[in-house]
C-alpha positions as CSV (number, residue, x, y, z in Angstrom):
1,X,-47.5,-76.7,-7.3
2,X,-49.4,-78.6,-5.0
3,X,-53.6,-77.8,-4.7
4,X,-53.2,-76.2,-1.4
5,X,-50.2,-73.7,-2.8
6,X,-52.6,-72.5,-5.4
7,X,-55.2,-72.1,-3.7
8,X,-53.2,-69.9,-1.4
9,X,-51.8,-67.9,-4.6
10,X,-55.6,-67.1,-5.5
11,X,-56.8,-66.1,-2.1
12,X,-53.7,-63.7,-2.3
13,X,-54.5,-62.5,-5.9
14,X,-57.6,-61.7,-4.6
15,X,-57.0,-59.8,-1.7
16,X,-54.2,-57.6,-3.4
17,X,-57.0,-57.0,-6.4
18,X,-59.6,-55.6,-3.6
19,X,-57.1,-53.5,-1.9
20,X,-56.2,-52.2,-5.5
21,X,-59.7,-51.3,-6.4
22,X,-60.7,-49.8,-2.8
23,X,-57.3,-47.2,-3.2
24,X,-58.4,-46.4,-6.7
25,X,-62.4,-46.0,-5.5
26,X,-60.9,-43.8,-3.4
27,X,-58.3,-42.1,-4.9
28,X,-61.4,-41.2,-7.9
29,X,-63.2,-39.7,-4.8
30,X,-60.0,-37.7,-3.8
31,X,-60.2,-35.7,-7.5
32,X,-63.9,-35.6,-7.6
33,X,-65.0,-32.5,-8.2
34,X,-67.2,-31.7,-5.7
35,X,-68.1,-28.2,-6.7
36,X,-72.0,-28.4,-8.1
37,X,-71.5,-25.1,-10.1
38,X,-68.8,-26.6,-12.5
39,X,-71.2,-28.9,-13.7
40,X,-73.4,-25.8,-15.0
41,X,-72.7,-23.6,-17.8
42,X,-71.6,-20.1,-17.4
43,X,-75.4,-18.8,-17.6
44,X,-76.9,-20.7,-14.9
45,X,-74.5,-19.9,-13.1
46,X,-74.2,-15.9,-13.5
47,X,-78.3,-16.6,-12.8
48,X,-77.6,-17.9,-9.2
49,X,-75.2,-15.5,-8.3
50,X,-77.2,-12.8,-5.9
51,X,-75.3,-9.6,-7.2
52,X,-75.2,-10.2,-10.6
53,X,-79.5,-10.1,-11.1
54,X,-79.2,-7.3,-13.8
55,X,-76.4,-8.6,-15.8
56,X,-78.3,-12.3,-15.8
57,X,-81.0,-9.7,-16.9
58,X,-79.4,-8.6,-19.6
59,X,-78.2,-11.6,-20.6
60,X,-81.9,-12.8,-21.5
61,X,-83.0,-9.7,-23.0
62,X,-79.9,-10.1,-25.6
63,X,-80.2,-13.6,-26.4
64,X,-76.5,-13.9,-24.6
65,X,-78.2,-16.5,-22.1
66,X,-78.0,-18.6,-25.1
67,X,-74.9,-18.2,-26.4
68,X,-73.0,-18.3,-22.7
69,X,-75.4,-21.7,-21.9
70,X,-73.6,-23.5,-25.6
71,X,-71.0,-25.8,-25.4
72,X,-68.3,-23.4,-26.7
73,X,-65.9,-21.6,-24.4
74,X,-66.2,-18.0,-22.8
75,X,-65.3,-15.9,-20.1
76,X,-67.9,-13.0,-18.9
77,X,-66.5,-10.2,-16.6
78,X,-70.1,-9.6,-15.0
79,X,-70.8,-6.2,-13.5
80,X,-72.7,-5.9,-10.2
81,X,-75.9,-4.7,-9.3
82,X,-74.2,-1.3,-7.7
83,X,-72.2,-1.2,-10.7
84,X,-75.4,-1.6,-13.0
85,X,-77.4,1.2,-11.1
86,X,-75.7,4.3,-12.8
87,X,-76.4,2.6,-16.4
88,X,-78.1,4.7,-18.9
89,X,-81.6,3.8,-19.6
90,X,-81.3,4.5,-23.4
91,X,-79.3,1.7,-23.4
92,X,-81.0,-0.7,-21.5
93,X,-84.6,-0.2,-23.7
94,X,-82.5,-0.5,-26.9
95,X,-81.8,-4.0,-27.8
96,X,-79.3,-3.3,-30.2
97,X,-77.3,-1.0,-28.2
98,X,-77.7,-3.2,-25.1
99,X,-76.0,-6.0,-27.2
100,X,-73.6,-4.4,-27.7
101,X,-72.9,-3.1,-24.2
102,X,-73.0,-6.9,-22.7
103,X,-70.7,-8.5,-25.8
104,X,-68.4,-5.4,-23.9
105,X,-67.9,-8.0,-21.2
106,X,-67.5,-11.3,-23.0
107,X,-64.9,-12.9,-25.2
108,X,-64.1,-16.3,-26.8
109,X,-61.9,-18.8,-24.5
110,X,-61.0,-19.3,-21.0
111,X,-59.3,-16.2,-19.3
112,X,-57.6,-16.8,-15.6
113,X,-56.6,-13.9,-13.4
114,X,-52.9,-13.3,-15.0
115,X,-50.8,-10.5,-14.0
116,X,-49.3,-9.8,-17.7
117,X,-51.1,-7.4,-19.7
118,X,-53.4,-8.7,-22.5
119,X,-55.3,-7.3,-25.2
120,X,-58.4,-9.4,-25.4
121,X,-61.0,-9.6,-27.8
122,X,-64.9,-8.9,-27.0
123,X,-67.8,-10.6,-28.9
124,X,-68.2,-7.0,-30.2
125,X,-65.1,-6.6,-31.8
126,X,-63.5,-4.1,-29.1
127,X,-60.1,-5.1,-27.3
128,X,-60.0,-4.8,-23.5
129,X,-56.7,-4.1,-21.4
130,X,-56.5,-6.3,-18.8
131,X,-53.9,-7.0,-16.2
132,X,-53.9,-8.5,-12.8
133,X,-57.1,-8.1,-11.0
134,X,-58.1,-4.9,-13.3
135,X,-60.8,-5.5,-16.4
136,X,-59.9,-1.6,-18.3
137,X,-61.0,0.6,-15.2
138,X,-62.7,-1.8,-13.0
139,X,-61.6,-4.1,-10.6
140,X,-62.1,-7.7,-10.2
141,X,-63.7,-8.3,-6.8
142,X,-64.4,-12.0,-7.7
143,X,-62.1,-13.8,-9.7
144,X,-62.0,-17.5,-11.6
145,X,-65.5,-18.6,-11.0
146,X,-65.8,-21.8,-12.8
147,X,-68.7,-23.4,-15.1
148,X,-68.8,-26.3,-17.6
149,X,-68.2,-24.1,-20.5
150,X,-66.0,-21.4,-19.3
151,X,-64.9,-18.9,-16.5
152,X,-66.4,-15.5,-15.1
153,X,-65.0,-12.2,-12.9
154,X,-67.2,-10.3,-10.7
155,X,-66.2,-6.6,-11.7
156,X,-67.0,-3.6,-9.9
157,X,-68.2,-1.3,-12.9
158,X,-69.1,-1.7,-16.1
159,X,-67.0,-0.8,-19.1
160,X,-69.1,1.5,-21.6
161,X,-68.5,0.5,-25.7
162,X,-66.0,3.3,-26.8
163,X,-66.0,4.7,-30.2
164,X,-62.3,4.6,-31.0
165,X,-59.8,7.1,-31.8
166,X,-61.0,7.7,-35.5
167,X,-64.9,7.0,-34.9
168,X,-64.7,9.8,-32.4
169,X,-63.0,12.0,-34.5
170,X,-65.9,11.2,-36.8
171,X,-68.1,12.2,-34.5
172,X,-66.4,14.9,-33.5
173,X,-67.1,18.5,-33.8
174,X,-64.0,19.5,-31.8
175,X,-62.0,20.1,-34.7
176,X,-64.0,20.1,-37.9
177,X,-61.0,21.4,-40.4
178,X,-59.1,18.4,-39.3
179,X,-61.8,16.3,-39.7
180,X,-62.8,17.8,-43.4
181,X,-59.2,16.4,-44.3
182,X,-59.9,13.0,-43.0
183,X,-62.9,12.9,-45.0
184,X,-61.3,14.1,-48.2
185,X,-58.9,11.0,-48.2
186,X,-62.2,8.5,-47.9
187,X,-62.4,6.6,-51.6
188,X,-64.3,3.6,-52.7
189,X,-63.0,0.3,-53.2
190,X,-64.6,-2.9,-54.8
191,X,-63.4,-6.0,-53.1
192,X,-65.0,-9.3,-55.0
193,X,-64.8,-11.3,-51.9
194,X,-67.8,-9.7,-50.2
195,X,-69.7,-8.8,-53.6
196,X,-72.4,-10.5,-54.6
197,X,-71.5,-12.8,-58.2
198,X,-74.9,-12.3,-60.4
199,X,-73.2,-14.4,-63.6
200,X,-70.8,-15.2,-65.7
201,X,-69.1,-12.9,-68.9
202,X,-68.5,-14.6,-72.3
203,X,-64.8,-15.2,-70.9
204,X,-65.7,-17.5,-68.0
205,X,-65.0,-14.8,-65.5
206,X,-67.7,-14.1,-62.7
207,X,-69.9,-10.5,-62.8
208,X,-70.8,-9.0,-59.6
209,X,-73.0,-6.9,-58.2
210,X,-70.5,-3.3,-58.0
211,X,-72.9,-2.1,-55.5
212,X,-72.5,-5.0,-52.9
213,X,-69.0,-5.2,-53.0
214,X,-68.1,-1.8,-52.6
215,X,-66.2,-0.8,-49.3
216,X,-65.0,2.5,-48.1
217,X,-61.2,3.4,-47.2
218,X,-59.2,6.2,-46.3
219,X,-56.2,7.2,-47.5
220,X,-55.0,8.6,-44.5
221,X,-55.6,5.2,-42.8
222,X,-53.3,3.7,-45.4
223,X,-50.7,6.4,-45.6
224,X,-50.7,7.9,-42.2
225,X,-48.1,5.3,-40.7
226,X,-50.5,4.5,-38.1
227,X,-54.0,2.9,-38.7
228,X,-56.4,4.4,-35.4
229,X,-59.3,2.5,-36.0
230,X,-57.3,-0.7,-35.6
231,X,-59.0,-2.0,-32.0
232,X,-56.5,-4.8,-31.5
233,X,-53.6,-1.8,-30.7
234,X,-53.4,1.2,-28.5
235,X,-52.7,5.0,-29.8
236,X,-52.9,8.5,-28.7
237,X,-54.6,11.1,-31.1
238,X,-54.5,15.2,-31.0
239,X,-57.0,16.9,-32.5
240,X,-56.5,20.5,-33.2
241,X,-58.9,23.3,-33.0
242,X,-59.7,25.1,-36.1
243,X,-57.1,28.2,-35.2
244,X,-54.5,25.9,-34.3
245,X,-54.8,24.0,-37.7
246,X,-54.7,26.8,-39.4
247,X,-51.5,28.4,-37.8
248,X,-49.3,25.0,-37.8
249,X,-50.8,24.6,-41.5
250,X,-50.0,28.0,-42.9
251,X,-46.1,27.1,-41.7
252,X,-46.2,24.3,-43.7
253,X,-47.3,25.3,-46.9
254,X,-44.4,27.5,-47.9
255,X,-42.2,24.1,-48.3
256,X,-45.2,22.3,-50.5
257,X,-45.0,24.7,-53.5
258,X,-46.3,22.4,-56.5
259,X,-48.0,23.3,-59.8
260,X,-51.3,23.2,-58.3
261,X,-53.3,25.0,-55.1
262,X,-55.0,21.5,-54.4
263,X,-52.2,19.1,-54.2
264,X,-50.3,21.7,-51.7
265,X,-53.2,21.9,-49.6
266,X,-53.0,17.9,-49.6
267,X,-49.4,18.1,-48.9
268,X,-49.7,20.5,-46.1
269,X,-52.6,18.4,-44.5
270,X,-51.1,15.3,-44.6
271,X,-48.0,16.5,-43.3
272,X,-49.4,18.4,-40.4
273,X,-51.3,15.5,-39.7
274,X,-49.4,12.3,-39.9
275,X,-47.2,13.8,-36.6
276,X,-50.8,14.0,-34.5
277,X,-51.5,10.3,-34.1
278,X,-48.9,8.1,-32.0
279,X,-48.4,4.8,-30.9
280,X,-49.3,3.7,-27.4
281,X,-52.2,4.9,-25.0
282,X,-51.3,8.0,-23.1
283,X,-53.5,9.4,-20.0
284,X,-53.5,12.5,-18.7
285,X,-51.4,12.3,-16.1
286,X,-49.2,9.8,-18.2
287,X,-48.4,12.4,-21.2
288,X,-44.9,13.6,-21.3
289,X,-43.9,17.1,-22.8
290,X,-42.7,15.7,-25.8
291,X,-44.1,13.1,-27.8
292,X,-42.4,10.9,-31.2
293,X,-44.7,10.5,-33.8
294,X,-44.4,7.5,-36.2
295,X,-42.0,9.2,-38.5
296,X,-39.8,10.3,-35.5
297,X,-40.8,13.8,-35.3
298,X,-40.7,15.3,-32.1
299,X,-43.8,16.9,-31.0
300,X,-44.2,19.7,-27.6
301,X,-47.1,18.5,-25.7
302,X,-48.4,21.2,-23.5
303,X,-50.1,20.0,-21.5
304,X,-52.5,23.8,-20.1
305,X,-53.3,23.8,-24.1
306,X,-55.2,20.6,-24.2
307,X,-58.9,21.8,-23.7
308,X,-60.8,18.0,-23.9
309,X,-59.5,14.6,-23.5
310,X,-61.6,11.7,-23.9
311,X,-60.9,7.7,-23.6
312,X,-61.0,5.4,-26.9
313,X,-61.9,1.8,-26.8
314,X,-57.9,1.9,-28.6
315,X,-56.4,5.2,-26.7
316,X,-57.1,8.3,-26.2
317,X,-58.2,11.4,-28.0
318,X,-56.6,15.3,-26.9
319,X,-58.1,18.4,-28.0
320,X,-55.3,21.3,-28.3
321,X,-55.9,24.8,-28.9
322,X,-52.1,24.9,-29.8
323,X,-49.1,22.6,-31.3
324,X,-46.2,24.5,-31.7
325,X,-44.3,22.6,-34.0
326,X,-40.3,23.4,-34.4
327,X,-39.7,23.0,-38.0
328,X,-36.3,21.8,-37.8
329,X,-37.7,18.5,-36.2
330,X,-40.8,18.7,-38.6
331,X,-38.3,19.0,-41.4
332,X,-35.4,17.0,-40.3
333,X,-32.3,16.1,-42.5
334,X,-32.5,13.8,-45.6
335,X,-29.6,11.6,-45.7
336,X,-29.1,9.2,-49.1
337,X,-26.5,6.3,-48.7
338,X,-23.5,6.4,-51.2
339,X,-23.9,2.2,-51.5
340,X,-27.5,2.5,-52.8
341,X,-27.5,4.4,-56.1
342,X,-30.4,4.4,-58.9
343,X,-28.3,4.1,-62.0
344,X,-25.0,4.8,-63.1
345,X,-23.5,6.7,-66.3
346,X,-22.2,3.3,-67.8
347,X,-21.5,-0.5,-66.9
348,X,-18.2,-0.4,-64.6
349,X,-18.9,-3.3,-62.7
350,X,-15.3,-4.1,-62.6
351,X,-14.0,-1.0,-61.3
352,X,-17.0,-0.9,-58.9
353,X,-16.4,-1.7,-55.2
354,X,-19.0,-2.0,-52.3
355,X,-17.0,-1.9,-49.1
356,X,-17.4,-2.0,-45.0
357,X,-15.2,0.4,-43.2
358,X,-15.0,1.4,-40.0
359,X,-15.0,5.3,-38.9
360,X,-12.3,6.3,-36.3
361,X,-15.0,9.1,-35.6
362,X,-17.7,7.2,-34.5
363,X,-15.9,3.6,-33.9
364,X,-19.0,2.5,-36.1
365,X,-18.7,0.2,-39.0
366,X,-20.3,1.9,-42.5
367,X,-21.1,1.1,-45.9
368,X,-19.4,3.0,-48.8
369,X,-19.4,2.9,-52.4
370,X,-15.3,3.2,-54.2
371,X,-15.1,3.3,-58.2
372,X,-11.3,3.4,-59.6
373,X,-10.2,3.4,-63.2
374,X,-13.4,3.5,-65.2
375,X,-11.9,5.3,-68.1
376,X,-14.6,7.8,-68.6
377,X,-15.0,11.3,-68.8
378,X,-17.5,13.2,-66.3
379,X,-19.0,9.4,-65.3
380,X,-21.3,9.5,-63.0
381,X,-23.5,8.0,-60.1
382,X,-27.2,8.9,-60.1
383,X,-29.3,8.8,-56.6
384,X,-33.3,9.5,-57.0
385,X,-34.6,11.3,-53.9
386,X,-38.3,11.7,-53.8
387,X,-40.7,14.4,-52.4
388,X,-38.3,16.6,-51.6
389,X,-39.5,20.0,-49.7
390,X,-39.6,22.9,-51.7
391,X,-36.7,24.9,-49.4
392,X,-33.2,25.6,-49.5
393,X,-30.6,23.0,-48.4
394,X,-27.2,22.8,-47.3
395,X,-25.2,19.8,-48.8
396,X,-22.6,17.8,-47.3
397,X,-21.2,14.7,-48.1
398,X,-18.8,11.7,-46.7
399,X,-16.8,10.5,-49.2
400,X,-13.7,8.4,-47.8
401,X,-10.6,8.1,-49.6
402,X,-8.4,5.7,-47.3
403,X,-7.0,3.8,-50.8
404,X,-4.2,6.6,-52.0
405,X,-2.1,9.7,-50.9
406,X,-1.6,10.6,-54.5
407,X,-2.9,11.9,-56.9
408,X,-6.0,13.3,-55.2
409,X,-8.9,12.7,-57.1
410,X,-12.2,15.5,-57.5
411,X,-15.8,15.0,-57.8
412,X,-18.7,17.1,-57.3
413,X,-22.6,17.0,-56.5
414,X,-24.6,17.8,-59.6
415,X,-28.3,18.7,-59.3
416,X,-30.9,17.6,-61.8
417,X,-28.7,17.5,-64.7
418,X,-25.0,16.3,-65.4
419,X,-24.3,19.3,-68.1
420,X,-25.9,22.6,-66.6
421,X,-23.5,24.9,-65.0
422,X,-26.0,26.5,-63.2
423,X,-26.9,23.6,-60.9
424,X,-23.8,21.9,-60.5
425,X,-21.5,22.0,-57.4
426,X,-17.8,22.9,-57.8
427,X,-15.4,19.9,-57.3
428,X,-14.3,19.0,-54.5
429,X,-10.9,17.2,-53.5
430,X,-11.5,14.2,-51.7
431,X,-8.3,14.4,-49.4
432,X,-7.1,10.8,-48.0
433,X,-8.4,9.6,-44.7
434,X,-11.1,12.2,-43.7
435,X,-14.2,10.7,-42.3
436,X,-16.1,14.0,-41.7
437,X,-18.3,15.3,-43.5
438,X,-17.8,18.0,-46.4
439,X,-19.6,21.3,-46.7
440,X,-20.7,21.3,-51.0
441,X,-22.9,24.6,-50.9
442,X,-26.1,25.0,-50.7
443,X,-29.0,24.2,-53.5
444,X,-32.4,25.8,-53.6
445,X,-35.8,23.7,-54.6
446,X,-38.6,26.2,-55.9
447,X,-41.5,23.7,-55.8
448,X,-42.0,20.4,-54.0
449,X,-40.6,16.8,-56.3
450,X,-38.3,14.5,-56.9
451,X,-34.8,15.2,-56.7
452,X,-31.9,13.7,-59.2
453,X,-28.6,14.1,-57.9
454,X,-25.2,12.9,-59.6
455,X,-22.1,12.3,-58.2
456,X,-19.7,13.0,-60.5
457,X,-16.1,12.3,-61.4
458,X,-13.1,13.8,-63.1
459,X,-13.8,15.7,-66.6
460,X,-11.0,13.3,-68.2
461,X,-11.0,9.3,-68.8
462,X,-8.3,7.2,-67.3
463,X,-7.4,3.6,-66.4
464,X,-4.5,4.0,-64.0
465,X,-3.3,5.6,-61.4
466,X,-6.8,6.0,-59.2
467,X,-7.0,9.9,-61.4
468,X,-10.9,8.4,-62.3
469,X,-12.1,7.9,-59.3
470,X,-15.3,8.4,-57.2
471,X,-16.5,7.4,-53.4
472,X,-19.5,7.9,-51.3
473,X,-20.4,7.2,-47.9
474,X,-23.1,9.5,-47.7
475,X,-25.2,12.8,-48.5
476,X,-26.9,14.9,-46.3
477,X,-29.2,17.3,-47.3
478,X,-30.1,19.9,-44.1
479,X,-32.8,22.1,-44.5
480,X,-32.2,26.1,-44.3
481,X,-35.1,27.7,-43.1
């Protein structure tokens, strides 16, 4: 290549390297951010803006300036001025209580404006609903203001800190026989994880402090199929006034007869109680007339008998003067499935069958348990049923024979024991191809407990001809009030 010719390749090379670097100057300019505030974290900001004075107020007084001017990541739904005006003054001269009112409106990570419902976390360990342009019950006027550490909403009120559904009830005096249960299930608990270690015993093992580490729970809280003080869910809670507890509670105890006064109280309680709490928040104008407790009860809701209603941080609490519970759906059939028995009278593995079969009934595939030839006399399946109501109960049964015509085999539903005469069922043919259920009788339980029931075969021992035989879809026990 010839001086000239590279010289001319340069002076190209050059040019095409300024052009470069004057597009990319200003292409940098083009995504510049040119807004001042992002560059200023989410205190600062909040500071400058004219309506929010009193919540950049608070802010200082609570040591929140701080935390919102770190290099973490928040977003702040700030209540206005106008908003701020109503605010109780007990709260504002209280530091501690005014802490918590402002964490109300804050919470870990970056929050746009979304349309989807979300649960979201406060610094102060509430949850707050929010959807679309609405922060619980206030409105977001000013949305997706940016900083350098996070995002805040301008909000037309401000959200108060809600005790939740079972710190109100705590507080409560609306229904203080209710709440006198509740407080008889509270029991201590050590947990070593929060305890304070003050040595070490002669096996190695750390000693702690038993006062430190002990925590209060509730049994009801355990047991009650719903926990109400959880904030991260929603729930609706009745509370009953004293004469209401008392009349749902005196049906109940007639079917929790036991061998003490105490434990059928306990009984009664819980049971009245557990069908009071239900999942998902319910307003006012949002509550049906029946609601499905946890355990599928179904329970009248009406609505002229609610005397209070108050808003939870995790629902809502109602305060009824009446509950008219409808014990058949209080007390609703118990139904034990033929294919999982507790024990059987002797190994017959081989002559045990654990089938599918499909009802003509229902068009529904089921599960049934078949035994043929076990060559024993009166053998027998047993099925464990616990805390069963002290009541009388008609039995029935589902027992499919689809497998012979003849002979047609017996069997029978014992109660308690295999031998006694007096609690046994008469046998029953089990004729071939019926899928509906079989009336046994009826059995009668005099105090509330665990049940033992025995399917039972024929009274003689064969190994042919299907004679020793015994099948089981199901059995349903339906209360007779």
């Amino acid at each position: 290549m010839s001086l000239q010719n590279r010289l001319q390749l340069i002076a190209v090379l050059f040019a095409c390297a300024f052009v470069f670097a004057t597009c990319n100057k200003k292409w940098d300019e083009h995504n510049a951010v040119t807004d001042p505030l992002v560059g200023t974290n989410l205190y600062q900001n909040i500071s400058k803006n004219t309506s929010l004075t009193k919540f950049a107020d608070y802010l200082v007084k609570t040591g929140y300036d701080k935390i919102l001017a770190s290099s973490k990541t928040y977003t702040v739904w700030a209540p206005t001025d106008a908003a701020l005006a109503t605010m109780d003054p007990t709260i504002v001269s209280d530091t501690a209580k005014l802490k918590l009112f402002v964490a109300n409106h804050i919470a870990n990570q970056s929050y746009l404006v979304d349309p989807s419902e979300q649960r979201i976390a406060m610094l102060n360990g509430k949850y707050m609903t929010v959807a679309g342009t609405k922060f619980d019950s206030a409105n977001i006027t000013t949305s997706n203001q940016y900083a350098a550490n996070g995002i805040y909403h301008v909000i037309d009120k401000f959200i108060p800190r809600y005790s939740n559904c079972w710190e109100f009830m705590l507080n409560s005096t609306a229904a203080p026989l209710m709440k006198t249960y509740f407080l008889s299930q509270n029991y201590n608990f050590f947990d070593p994880t929060v305890a304070t270690q003050t040595g070490v015993n002669s096996q190695g093992l750390p000693v702690y402090d038993t006062t430190s580490g002990l925590l209060k729970k509730n049994h009801f809280l355990e047991d009650g199929l719903v926990d109400v003080s959880d904030e991260k869910n929603q729930y609706t809670m009745i509370l009953l006034t004293d004469a209401a507890y008392t009349t749902e509670y005196n049906k109940l105890t007639p079917w929790f007869k036991t061998g003490s006064p105490d434990s059928t109280d306990k009984l009664s309680a819980f049971w009245l109680t557990k069908d009071l709490v239900f999942k998902g928040a319910y307003t006012l104008a949002q509550l049906p007339d029946t609601l499905l407790s946890v355990s599928g009860v179904k329970v009248p809701v009406n609505k002229p008998s609610i005397t209070a209603s108050y808003k939870t941080s995790n629902g809502w609490v109602y305060v009824m003067s009446k509950v008219d519970f409808t014990l058949t759906y209080k007390f609703p059939p118990i139904v034990i499935q033929g294919e999982n028995p507790t024990f059987f009278a002797a190994d017959r593995t081989a002559n045990t069958f654990y089938r599918v079969r499909n009802s003509p009934l229902t068009g529904q595939n089921f599960n049934d348990i078949l035994m043929q030839n076990y060559n024993f006399a009166n053998y027998y399946i047993n099925y464990l049923v616990k805390n069963v109501n002290s009541m009388r109960y008609n039995a029935f049964w589902v027992a499919v024979n689809d497998v012979q015509t003849t002979p047609l085999w017996s069997q029978r539903l014992a109660i308690d024991s295999t031998t006694s005469a007096a609690t046994n069922l008469a046998f029953v043919t089990v004729a071939y191809k019926n899928y509906s259920e079989v009336s046994l009788g009826q059995i009668s339980l005099t105090r509330y407990r665990n049940l033992n029931l025995f399917v039972m075969g024929p009274t003689t021992a064969s190994t042919s001809g299907g004679v020793n035989s015994i099948s089981l879809d199901y059995i349903k026990l339906v209360p007779a009030f």
